[in-house]
C-alpha atoms as one frame of an Amber mdcrd trajectory, in Angstrom:
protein
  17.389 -10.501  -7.051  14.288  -9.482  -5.620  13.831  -6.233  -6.755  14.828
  -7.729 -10.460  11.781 -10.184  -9.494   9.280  -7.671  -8.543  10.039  -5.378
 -11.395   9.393  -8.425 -13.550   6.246  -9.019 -12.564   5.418  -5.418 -12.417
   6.264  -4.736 -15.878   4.082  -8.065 -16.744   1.155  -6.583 -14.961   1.461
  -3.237 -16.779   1.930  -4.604 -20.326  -0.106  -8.256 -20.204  -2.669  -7.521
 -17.147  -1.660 -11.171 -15.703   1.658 -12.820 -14.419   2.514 -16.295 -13.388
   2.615 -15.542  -9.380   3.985 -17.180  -6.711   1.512 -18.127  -4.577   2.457
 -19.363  -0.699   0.726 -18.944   2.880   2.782 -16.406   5.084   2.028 -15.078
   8.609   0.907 -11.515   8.247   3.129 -10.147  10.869   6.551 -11.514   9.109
   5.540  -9.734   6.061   4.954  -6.850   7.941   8.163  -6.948   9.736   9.940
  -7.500   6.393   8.483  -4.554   4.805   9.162  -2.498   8.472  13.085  -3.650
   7.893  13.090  -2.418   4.106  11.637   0.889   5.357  14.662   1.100   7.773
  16.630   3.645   5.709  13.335   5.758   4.923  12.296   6.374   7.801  14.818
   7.657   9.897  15.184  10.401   7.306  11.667  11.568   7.312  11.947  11.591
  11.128   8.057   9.229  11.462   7.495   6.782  13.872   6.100   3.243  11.791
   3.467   1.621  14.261   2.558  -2.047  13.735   0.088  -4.092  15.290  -1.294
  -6.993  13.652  -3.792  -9.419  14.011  -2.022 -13.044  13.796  -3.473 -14.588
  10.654  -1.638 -16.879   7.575  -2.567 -15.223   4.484  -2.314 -16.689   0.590
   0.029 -14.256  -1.325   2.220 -13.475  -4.019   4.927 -12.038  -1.381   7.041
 -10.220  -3.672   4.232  -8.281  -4.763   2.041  -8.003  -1.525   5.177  -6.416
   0.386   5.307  -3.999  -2.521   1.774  -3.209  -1.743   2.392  -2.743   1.944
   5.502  -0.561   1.093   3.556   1.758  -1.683   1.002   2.417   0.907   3.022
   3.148   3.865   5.770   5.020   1.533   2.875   7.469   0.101   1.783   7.799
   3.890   5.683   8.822   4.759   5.260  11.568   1.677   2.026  12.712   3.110
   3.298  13.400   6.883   5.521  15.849   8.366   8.170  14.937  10.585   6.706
  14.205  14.210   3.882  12.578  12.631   3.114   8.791  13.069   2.084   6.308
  10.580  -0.203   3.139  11.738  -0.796   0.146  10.490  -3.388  -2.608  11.807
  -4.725  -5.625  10.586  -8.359  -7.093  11.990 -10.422 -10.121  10.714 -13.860
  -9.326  11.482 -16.643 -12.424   9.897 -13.703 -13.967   8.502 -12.643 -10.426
   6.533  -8.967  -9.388   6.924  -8.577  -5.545   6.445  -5.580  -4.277   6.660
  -5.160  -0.074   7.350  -2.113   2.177   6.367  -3.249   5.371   8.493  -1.216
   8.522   8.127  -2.117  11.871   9.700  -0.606  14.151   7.148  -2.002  16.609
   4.310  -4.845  14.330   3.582  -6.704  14.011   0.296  -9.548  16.555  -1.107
 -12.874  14.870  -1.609 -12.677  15.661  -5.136  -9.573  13.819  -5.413 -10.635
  10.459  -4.098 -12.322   9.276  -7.455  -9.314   9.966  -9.547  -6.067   9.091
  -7.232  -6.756   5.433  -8.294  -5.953   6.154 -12.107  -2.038   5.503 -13.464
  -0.396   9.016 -13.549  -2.470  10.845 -11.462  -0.977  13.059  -9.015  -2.827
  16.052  -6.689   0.467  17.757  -6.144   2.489  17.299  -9.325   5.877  19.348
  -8.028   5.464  17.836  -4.679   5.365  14.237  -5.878   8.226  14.263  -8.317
  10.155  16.212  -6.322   9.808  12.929  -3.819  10.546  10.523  -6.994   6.686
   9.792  -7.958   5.249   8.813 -11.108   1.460   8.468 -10.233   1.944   4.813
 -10.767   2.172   3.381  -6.973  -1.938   3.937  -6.618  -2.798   1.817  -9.796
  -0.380  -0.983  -8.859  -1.711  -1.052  -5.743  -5.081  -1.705  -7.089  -4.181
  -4.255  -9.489  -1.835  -5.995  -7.075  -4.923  -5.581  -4.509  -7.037  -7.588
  -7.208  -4.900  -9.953  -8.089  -4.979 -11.422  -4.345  -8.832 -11.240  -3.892
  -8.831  -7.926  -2.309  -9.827  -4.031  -2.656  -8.443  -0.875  -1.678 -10.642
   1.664   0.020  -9.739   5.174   0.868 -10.912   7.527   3.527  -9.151  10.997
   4.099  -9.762  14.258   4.864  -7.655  17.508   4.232  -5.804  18.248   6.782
  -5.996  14.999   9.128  -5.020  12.634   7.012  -5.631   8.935   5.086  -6.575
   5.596   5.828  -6.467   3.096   2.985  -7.641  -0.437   3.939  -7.115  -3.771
   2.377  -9.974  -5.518   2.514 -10.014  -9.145   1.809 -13.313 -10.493   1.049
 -13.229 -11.944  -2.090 -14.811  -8.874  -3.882 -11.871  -7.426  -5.222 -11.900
  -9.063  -9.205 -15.495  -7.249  -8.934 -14.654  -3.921  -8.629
């Protein structure tokens, strides 16, 4: 049922650029340990440790769609680490700002790459994505779904050490 909800409103945001959503205040660290349960047959397999630490905060969300958020950014982190490797996530208000960081430590991105990763379809390593069931679609839903809840996605990473993409909630997100 959920999955047949979120692909629902996915396919609305694709084709229409708005859904109806389901707004409701949840404590940041429930969604995170919902997502962290759905990622219990993933990560085993890849053989990464998930860290989670949380501020505690009640934020306004669609949850359906911001757990798909959380899970596209932690599942591209899984792609981009090698077993051994840890991912971490945080969450910090800082002057009444949430941001929220998926941090791998894997293959990183090339500067070059930064700009485009963002666009639908886009993929750096074509074979190596499909071959782990990409579409270059995960990135641009992000950043919609990111929008759509007041936020922005900003990405750090270097080749070689890794990514951090933060969440940042301050309102700017429609702007950008």
């Amino acid at each position: 049922k959920r999955l047949k909800t979120l692909s629902g409103k996915l396919m609305e945001l694709i084709t229409v650029g708005r859904t109806q959503l389901d707004w409701q205040t949840a404590p940041l660290d429930g969604i995170m340990e919902e997502v962290r349960q759905s990622l219990q047959i993933t990560l085993p397999n890849s053989k990464i440790a998930l860290q989670i630490m949380v501020c505690k905060a009640d934020i306004l969300v669609d949850k359906a769609l911001f757990k798909s958020l959380i899970y596209n950014l932690i599942d591209n982190a899984i792609k981009a680490s090698k077993a051994g490797q840890r991912i971490d996530v945080f969450a910090q208000q800082e002057d009444g700002v949430l941001i929220i960081c998926v941090q791998d430590y894997g293959i990183g991105i090339p500067k070059e790459e930064l700009h485009k990763i963002l666009q639908p379809f886009y993929m750096i390593d074509k074979s190596r994505t499909r071959k782990a069931g990409g579409a270059g679609l995960g990135l641009a839903l992000c950043t919609e779904i990111a929008k759509l809840h007041g936020a922005r996605l900003q990405i750090e990473s270097e080749p070689g050490k890794g990514t951090c993409v933060r969440i940042i909630f301050d309102k700017r997100g429609e702007d950008e």
